[in-house]
N, C-alpha and C positions, 0 to 999 in steps of 0.2 A: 591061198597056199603060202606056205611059209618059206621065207626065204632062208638058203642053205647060210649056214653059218661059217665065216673063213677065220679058221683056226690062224693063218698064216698073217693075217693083216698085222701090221707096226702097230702097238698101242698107243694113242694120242700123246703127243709131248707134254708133260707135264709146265702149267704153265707160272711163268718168271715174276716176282714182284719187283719191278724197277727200283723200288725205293731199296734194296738190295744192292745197287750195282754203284758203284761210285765212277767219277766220270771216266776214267779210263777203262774201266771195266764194261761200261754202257757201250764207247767206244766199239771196243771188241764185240758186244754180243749183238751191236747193228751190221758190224762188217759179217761176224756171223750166218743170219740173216739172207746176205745178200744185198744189207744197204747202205749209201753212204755214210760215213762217218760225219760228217756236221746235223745229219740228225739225232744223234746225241745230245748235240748244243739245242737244239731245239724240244726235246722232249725235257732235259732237265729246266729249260726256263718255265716249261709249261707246268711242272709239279711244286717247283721249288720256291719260284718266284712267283708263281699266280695263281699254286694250289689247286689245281686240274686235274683232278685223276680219271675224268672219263675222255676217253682217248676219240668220240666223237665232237669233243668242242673241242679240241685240238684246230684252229681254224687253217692253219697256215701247214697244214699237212696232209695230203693226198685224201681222197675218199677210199682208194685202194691198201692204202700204207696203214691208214683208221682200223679197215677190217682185220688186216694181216696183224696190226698189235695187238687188238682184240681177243683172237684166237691164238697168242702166242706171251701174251703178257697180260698182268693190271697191276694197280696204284692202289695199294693198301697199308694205311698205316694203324697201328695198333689201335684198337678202338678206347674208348676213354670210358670207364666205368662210374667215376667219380668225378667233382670237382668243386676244389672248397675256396671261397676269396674269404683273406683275412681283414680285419681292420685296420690295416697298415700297407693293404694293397699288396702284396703278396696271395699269388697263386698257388694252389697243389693241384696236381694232377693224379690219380689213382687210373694205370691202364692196365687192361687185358693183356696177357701176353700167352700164346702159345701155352700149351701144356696144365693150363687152369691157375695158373701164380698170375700175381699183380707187382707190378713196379711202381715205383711215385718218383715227381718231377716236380721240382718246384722253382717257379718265375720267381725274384724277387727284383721290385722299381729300388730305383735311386737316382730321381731327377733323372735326367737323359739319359741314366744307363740302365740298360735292365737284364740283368744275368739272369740265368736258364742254367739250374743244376738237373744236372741230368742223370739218368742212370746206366751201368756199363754190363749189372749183372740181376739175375733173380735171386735176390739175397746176396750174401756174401759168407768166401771161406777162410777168409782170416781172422773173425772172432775177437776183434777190437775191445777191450774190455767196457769201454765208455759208449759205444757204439751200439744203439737199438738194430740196426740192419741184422748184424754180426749176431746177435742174439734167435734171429728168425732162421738162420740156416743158411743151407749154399742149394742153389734147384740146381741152376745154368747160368750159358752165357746169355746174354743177349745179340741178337740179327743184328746186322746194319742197319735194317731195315726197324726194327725195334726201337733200335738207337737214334736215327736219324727222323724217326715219327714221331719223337718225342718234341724235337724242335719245330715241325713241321706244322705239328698239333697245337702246340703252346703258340706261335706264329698267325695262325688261320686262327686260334683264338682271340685274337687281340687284332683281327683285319689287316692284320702284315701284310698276307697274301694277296693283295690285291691291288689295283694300279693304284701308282701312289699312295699306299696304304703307307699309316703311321710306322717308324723302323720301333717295335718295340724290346725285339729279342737283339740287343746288341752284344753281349758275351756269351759262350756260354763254359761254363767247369764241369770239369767230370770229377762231379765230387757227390753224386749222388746214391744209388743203391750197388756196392762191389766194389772189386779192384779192377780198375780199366788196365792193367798192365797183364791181366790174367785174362782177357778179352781181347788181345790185341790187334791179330788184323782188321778184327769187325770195327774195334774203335777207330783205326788207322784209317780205315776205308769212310766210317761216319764223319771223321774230321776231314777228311778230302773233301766230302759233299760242305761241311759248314763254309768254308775257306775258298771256296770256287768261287770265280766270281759269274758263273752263269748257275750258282742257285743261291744261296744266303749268302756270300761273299763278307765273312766275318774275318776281319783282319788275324794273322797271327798272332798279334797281342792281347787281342781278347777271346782266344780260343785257350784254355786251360788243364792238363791232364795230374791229375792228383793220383802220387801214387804214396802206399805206405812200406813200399820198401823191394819191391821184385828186382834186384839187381841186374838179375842176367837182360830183365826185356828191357829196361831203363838204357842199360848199353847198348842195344839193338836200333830203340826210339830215333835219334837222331838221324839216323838212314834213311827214315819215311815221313818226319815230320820237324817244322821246327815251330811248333804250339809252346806255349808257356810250361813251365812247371812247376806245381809245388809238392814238397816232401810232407805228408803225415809225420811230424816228429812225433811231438808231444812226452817228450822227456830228456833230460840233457845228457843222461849214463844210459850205458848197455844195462843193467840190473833194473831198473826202474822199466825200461823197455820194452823189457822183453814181459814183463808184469801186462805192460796196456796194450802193445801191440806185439803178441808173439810171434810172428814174421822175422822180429830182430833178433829172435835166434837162430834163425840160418840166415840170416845177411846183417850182421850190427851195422852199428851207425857208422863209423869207420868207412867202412866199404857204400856204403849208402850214398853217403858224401861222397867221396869219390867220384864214383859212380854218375851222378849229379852234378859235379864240379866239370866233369868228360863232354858231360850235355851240353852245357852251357857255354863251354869254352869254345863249342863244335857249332854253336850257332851262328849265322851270314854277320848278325848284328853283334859289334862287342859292349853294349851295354845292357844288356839283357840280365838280370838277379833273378836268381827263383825265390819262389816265397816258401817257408817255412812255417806251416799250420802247427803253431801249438795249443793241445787243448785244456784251458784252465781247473781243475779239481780241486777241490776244495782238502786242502791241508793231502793232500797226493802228491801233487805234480808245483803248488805254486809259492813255496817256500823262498825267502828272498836265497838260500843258499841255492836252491834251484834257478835262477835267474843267473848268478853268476859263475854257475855252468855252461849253462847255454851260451854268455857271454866268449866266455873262452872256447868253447868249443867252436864257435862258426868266426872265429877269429879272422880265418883266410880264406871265407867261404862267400862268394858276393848273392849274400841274400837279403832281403826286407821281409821282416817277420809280423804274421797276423794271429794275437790272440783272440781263442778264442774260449769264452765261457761255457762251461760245459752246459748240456741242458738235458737234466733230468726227466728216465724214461720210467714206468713200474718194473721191467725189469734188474735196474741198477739201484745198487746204495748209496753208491757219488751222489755228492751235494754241490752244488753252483760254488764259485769260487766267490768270496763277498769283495765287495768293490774295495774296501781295503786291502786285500793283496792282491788283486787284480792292476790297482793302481802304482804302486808300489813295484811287486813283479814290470809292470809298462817301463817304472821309473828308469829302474835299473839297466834296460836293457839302450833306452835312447840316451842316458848318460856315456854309455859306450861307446855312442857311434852309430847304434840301429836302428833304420827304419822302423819303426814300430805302427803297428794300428791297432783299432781291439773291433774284431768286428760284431757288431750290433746285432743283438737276436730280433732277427725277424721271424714272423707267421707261427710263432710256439702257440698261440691261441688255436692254430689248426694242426698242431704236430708235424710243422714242415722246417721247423728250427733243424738248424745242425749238429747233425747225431743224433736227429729223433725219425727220422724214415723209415720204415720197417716194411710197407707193402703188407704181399699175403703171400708167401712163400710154402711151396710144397716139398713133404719129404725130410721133413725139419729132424726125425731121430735118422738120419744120415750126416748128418751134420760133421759130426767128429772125423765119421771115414772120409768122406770127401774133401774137411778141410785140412786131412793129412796128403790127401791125393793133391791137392790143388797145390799144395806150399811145396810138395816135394817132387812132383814132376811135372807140373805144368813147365817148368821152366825148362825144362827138359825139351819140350817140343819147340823151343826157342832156340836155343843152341846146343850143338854137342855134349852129348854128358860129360865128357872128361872137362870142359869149361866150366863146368860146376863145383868144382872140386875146391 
């Protein structure tokens, strides 16, 4: 006989991905729950540091406590559809993410240090002229849990995760697929998890957020984080600017600065410089009279500047900057006064060079709408409109 059916019953709780909740947030949804707050501390060392997602080898945690998270959570990080090693030791990562799009993330070593660029968005909507992402489209944002599976991933790749396991993810930048400034609580919440010291405990000087110009959430930034920053310049005038990074026309460099000068100033530490990404183009951007723009423009701006060479995608007609005025451009800029460095392409044998990430982005003839949706009121959900003005 069949049993009657009750229209009335609660439908089952939809259940949580930890890798979701950054540690204050975890906090909350144990007291939630109904359970103490230091098992927080203990479920993040168990994903973050030892890479445990099954919540039965969880050893040092109740059998009752096992079941109840079982039925109320799990530990999922984006699954990894690809993965390429360069000849130069350089990692890409190709993941799945939600919604049928791919992101890429790419490890790169340098003797003891090994930065993890990572990704903030499914494509991106600011359409960077030099930029392969920009060229794929805008989907979304990315989860925290997206975000922070990426280091999680790259980590468990290289046996981080494990007792005493090699430290091999030691920075990481968000300079990989989007604008993390157009992402920003999830990013907020990602860099909480990197920075903890009960899960990757990555210093704030090797935690990195690259923006190409969101004013309004750059002012915002300093309230939730004090991670590094570097500015997407890549041109020394507003006219040239607004050519490679159209962003600069509703926020010039003017206000940019600023804006980044606010940051920095607002930091605990007072010797902290943001870095200044500029991207080298051949006979575009790397003219020595371009050099001695850029000189006087960051005149009163304490930053250390990183060239860098463009690297040609099939969608772009830029050509690589040749080491002649690449060097030269360098010249100019350390006769000033500037930190300078020119950083090294890596992994372009696997298309993981900078400025060549594209993923597999969905919904690409949306592109135009959303990247007017995204520059003109994402910022919007950041502050007041009338602050915008």
């Amino acid at each position: 006989m069949l049993e009657p059916v009750n229209h009335s019953a609660e439908p089952a709780p939809e259940k949580i991905n930890l890798l979701e909740l950054a540690p204050a947030k975890l906090i909350d949804w144990f007291v939630s729950i109904g359970e103490k707050p230091f098992r927080a501390t203990q479920i993040l060392k168990w994903i973050h540091q030892l890479g445990v997602t099954d919540f039965e080898q969880m050893s040092n945690i109740s059998k009752d406590l096992r079941a109840k998270l079982a039925s109320l959570a799990y530990v999922e990080p984006p699954k990894v559809l690809k993965q390429w090693d360069s000849a130069d030791g350089t990692r890409k990562f190709l993941f799945e993410v939600a919604g049928g799009s791919a992101v890429e993330t790419v490890f790169i070593p340098d003797g003891e240090r090994g930065t993890l660029c990572v990704s903030s968005q499914v494509g991106c909507s600011l359409d960077c002229s030099f930029c392969a992402t920009g060229k794929q489209g805008f989907n979304r944002d990315l989860t925290v849990a997206e975000i922070i599976g990426q280091v999680f991933v790259a980590a468990q790749s290289f046996g981080q995760l494990q007792p005493k396991g090699p430290r091999k993810v030691t920075n990481v930048v968000f300079m990989g697929m989007g604008e993390p400034l157009l992402n920003f609580d999830n990013v907020v919440d990602a860099i909480n998890l990197m920075m903890d010291d009960n899960c990757y405990g990555i210093s704030k000087r090797r935690v990195t957020v690259s923006t190409s110009g969101v004013v309004p959430a750059l002012d915002r930034l300093g309230q939730f984080t004090d991670a590094c920053l570097a500015i997407s310049l890549h041109a020394p005038n507003d006219e040239l600017r607004n050519t490679l990074v159209p962003i600069n026309r509703k926020y010039p460099i003017a206000e940019l600065l600023a804006s980044a000068k606010r940051y920095i100033e607002g930091l605990p530490d007072t010797h902290r410089k943001m870095t200044i990404e500029y991207t080298l183009i051949d006979h575009v951007n790397d003219r020595p009279e371009h050099a001695h723009q850029l000189v006087e423009l960051l005149r009163d701006v304490p930053v250390k500047i990183n060239l860098i060479p463009f690297n040609p995608f099939k969608l772009s007609n830029y050509k690589r900057v040749s080491n002649n005025a690449l060097h030269r451009f360098k010249n100019i800029l350390m006769e000033a006064g500037y930190t300078t460095t020119v950083r090294t392409t890596r992994g372009d044998d696997i298309d993981a060079a900078c400025g060549q990430l594209a993923g597999s982005v969905n919904d690409r003839t949306r592109r135009a709408q959303r990247h007017r949706a995204k520059v003109d009121t994402e910022a919007v959900k950041i502050l007041p409109l009338d602050s915008l003005s």
